[in-house]
PAMIPA-503314 format. One record per residue (C-alpha): residue in three letters; x, z, y. Coordinates in pm, whole numbers, plus 50000, padded with zeros to 5 digits. Example, Ala and Ser with C-alpha at 12.3 -4.5 7.8 and 13.67 -1.06 7.14 Angstrom:
<tidos>
ALA512305078049550;SER513675071449894;
</tidos>
This chain:
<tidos>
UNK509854765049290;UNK508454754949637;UNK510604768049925;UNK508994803050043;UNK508414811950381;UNK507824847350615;UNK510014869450327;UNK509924903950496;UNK511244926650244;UNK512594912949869;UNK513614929349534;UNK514154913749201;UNK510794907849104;UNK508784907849443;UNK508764898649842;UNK506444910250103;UNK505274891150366;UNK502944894050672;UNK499804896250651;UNK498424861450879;UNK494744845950951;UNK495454820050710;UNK495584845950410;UNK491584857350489;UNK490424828450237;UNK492454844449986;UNK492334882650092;UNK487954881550129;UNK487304876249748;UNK490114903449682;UNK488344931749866;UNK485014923749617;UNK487044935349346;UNK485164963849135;UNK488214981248983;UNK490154977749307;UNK487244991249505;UNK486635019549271;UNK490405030049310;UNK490985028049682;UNK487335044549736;UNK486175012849895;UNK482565017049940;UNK481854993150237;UNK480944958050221;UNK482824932850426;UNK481754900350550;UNK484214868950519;UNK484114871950956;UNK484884911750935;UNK487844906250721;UNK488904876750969;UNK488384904251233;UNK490564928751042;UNK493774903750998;UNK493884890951375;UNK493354930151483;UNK496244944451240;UNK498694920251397;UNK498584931151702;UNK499134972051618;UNK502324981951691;UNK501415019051479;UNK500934992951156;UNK503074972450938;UNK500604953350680;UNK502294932450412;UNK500934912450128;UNK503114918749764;UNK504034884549642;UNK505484876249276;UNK508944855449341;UNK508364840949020;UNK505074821549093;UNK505254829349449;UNK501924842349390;UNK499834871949633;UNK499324902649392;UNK498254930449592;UNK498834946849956;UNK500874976450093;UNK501204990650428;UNK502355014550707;UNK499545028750912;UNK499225052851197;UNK502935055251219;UNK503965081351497;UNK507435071851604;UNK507595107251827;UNK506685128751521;UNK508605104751265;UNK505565103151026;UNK503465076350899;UNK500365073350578;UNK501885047850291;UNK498705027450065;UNK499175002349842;UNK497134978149585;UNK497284952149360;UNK494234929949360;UNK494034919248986;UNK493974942548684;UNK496364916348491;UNK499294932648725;UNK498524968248698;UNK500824988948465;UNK503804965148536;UNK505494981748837;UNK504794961049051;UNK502934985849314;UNK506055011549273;UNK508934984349343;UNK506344974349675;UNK506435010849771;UNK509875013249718;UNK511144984549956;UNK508104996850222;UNK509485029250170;UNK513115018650238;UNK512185001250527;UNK510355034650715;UNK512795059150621;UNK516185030450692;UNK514485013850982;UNK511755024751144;UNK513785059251122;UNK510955080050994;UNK510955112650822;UNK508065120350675;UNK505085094550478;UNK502485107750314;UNK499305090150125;UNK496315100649955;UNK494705094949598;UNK491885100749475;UNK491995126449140;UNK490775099348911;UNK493535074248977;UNK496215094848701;UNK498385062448708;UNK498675060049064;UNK499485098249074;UNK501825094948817;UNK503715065348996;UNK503785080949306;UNK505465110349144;UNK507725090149010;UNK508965080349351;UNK509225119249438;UNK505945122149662;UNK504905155649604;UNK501585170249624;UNK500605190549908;UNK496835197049891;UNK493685186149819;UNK490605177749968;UNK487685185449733;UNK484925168049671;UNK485335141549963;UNK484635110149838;UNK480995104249619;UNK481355075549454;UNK479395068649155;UNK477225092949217;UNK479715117349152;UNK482015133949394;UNK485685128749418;UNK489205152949517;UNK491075134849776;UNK494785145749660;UNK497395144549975;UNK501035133449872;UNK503775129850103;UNK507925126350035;UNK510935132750349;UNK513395113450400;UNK516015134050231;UNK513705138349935;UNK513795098649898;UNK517765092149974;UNK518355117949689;UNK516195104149415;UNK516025062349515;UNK519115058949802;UNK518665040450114;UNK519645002450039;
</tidos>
């Protein structure tokens, strides 16, 4: 296996990595993925140079943290997860993750992401609350995110169309405490 560089965060099966300008040729074809786009909501089209934007802008944030999930095993990209609009005052930030290829859903591979992202915001970045959103068709992202002890506080209805149909926007969130009791700080 070739040596791997920029390991951020690493469990058995995964490490996450920075996001860097170099990754655009890979990340572009990524965001044109159908089932992806249909369960993040992802309704815009992005040009190869608006994704380019995107990657240079995100590195400079200092409210962001935007890693890339990597399989140890083939060292290969699978998906993305990431911090955003993370209030240090209020201790709060919004979680999202994805994987980029059917082939890896329904493996675990998203939850054991969240898990070390979640580790790192509640250990490190000395957060207390992080909450994300679903959309009400996504059952095996709700049920994963369950899993992990987010726990439901509301819903938006009828916010996304998509489809032509219109979607519930479901808001989850977990504390700190809620997460040291059912994963542990590592």
């Amino acid at each position: 296996m070739k040596q791997l560089k920029n390991r951020t965060l690493e469990s058995d099966r995964l490490y996450l990595r920075p996001l860097v300008s170099e990754d655009s040729e890979f990340y572009y074809p990524n965001m044109m993925n159908e089932e992806v786009r249909r369960l993040t909501g992802t309704q815009r089209i992005f040009s190869k140079q608006m994704i380019e934007n995107y990657i240079e802008e995100i590195q400079n944030e200092s409210d962001h943290i935007h890693l890339l999930i990597v399989l140890k095993e083939e060292d290969r990209i699978i998906g993305e997860v990431a911090l955003q609009d993370i209030d240090y005052v209020n201790r709060n930030s919004n979680i999202r993750v994805a994987l980029f290829n059917e082939a890896d859903f329904s493996k675990g591979f998203g939850t054991e992401a969240l898990k070390l992202l979640l580790n790192y915001g509640f250990a490190v970045l000395n957060l207390h609350r992080i909450e994300l959103n679903v959309y009400s068709y996504n059952a095996r992202a709700i049920k994963a995110y369950e899993k992990l002890g987010f726990i439901q506080e509301g819903i938006q209805r009828e916010v996304l169309y998509y489809n032509h149909e219109y979607h519930d926007s479901i808001t989850m969130s977990i504390l700190e405490n809620e997460f040291r009791k059912n994963e542990g700080i590592q």
